[in-house]
C-alpha positions, 0 to 999 in steps of 0.5 A, spaced: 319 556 315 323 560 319 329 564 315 335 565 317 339 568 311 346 567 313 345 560 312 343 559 305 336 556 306 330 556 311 329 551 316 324 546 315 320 545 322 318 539 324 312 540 329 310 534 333 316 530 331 320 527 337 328 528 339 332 522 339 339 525 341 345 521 340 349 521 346 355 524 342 351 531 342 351 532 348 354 537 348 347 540 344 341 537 348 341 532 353 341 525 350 336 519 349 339 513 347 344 509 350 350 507 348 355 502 350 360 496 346 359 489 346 366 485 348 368 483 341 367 491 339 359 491 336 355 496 338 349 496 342 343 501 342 337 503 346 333 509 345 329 512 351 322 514 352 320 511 345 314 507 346 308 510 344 311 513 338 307 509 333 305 514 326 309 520 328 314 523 326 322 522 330 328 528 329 334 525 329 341 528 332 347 525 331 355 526 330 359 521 324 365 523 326 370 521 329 369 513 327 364 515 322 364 508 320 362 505 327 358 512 328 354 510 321 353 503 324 350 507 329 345 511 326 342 505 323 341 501 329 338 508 332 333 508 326 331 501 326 330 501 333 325 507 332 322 505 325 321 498 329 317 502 335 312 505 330 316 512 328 312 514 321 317 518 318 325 520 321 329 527 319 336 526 320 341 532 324 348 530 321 352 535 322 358 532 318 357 528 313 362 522 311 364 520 305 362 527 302 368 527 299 368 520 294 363 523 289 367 522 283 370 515 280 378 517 279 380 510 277 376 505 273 370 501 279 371 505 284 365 506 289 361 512 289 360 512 297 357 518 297 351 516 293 351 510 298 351 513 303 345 517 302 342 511 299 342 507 305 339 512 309 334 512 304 332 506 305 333 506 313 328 510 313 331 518 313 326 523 310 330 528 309 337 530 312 340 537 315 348 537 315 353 544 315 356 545 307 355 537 305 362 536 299 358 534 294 353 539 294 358 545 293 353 550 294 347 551 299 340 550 299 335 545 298 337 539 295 333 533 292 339 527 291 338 520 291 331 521 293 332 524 300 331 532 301 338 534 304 337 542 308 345 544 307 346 549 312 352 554 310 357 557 316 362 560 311 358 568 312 358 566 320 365 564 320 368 570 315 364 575 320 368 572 326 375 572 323 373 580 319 371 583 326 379 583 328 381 585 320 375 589 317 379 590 310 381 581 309 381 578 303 376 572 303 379 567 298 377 560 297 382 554 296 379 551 290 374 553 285 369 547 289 369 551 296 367 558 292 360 559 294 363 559 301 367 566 300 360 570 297 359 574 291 366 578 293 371 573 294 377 570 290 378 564 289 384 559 287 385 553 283 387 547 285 391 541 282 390 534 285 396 529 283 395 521 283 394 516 289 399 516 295 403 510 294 401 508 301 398 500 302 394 503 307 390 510 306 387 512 300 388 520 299 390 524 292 396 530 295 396 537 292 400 537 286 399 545 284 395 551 288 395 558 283 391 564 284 390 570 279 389 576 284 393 580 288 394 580 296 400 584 297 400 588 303 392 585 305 390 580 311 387 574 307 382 569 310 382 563 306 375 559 308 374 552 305 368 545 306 373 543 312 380 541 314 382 533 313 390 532 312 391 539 311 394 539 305 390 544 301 389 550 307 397 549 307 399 550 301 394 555 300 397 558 306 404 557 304 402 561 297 398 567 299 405 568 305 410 568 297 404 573 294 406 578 299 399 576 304 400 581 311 397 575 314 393 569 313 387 566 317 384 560 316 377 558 317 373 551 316 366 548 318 369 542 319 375 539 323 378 533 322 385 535 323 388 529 321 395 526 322 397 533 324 394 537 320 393 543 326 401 543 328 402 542 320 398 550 319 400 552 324 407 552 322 406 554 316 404 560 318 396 561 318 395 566 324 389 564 326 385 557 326 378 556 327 371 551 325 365 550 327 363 544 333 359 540 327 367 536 329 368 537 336 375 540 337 380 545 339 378 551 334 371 550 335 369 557 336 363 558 332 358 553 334 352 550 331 348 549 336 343 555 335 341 552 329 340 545 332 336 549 338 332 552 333 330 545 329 328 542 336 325 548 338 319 547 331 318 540 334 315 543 341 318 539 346 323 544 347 322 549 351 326 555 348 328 559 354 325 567 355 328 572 352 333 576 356 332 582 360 337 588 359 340 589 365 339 582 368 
């Protein structure tokens, strides 16, 4: 195993076990399926270089966002496509994981989609799964849930370490109490109250009723730090009360950036300073990537060569 303590856990190493890389992480590893649509909207799947795989174990690289329903759709079809070519055991790299959110019943026969989820890759055929700060997990580490070993990777030290260069001095506060293990032993942390469904037909989401906080930020830099930016309806307000508390400045930091319906421009107005996330989602305030990390899995299995190290002066 190899540590990397900023992380909240060791990497697994999976030697022998053959890359399939989704073409929606490109930007990682060159790809090997191929992915197109059909003219109704299904997906069609081929994975490359597969044959004489049978016995031996795959690693998996994939994105489920954005579209994570058509995305998982297409995670199940690259699955069967390896278990189908003799792939004895898969090891998933899902950087984002969706539906992480629907892990408690608010109203009565609600499904618990997060246990859905894990249960259907389970049984596709997943052996274990490496995601960046999983909501339902709240905290890093090791995890067995739903029969699955689940590595959740913490970017929280690496995020608060970028914005800190500038601000040595900064507060690191999390937004709610479920986020506060990415804040570390010395951070603060609010308290959130969410209120009842949108009235909306269309879209199911339980809007930021109260945000309080029990510290003092008078005069100091803030960083508020959270699992991710969705509608943005948690990093706004708490933005919004550090500024009424006196807070110098507020950045804000997250490992995962929906940023949906206007969540960005939403923070920005509200006075956040600097924005940045992870690339586990693509976009614009992706300043800190994962890739290493991924690089370093793919590294273990032995088809990767890991570049020479660099010579000072060259």
């Amino acid at each position: 195993m190899d540590a990397n303590a900023s992380l909240g856990v060791e990497l697994p190493r999976w030697e022998g076990a053959f890359p399939i890389i989704s073409p929606n992480c490109a930007d990682i590893a060159p790809p090997s399926v191929e992915c197109k649509r059909f003219p109704d909207g299904e997906s069609y799947c081929r994975l490359e270089r597969i044959d004489g795989l049978s016995g031996q174990d795959a690693v998996l690289v994939h994105r489920l966002f954005p579209d994570p329903d058509q995305s998982l759709v297409t995670l199940l079809q690259m699955m069967y496509g390896a278990k189908e070519n003799g792939v004895k055991d898969i090891h998933l790299i899902l950087p984002y994981l969706p539906y992480a959110r629907a892990d408690k019943i608010w109203l009565s026969g609600e499904v618990i989609s997060a246990n859905l989820l894990i249960k259907l890759l389970r049984f596709a055929g997943a052996r274990s799964i490496v995601a960046w700060d999983c909501h339902f997990l709240k905290k890093p580490g090791l995890h067995s849930f739903e029969g699955i070993n689940i590595y959740n990777l913490c970017a929280g030290p690496e995020l608060v370490s970028f914005l800190r260069a500038a601000k040595p001095d900064s507060l690191v506060v999390s937004p709610d109490a479920g986020a506060k293990y990415l804040v570390g032993d010395q951070g603060l942390f609010m308290r959130k109250e969410r209120g009842e469904y949108s009235d909306s037909s269309s879209e199911a989401y339980r809007p930021v009723a109260k945000m309080e906080a029990d510290f003092e930020v008078s005069g100091k830099p803030v960083i508020l730090i959270d699992d991710m930016i969705a509608g943005g309806g948690t990093m706004v307000k708490a933005t919004q009360k550090m500024l009424e508390m006196g807070a110098e400045s507020v950045s804000c930091a997250a490992t995962h950036g929906l940023f949906l319906r206007g969540a960005l421009t939403k923070l920005q107005a509200a006075g956040a300073s600097r924005i940045i996330t992870t690339d586990t989602i693509p976009n614009p305030t992706a300043l800190m990537s994962i890739r290493p990390h991924i690089e370093t899995l793919l590294y273990s299995t032995g088809h990767f060569e890991q570049p020479a190290p660099r010579v000072s002066g060259t």
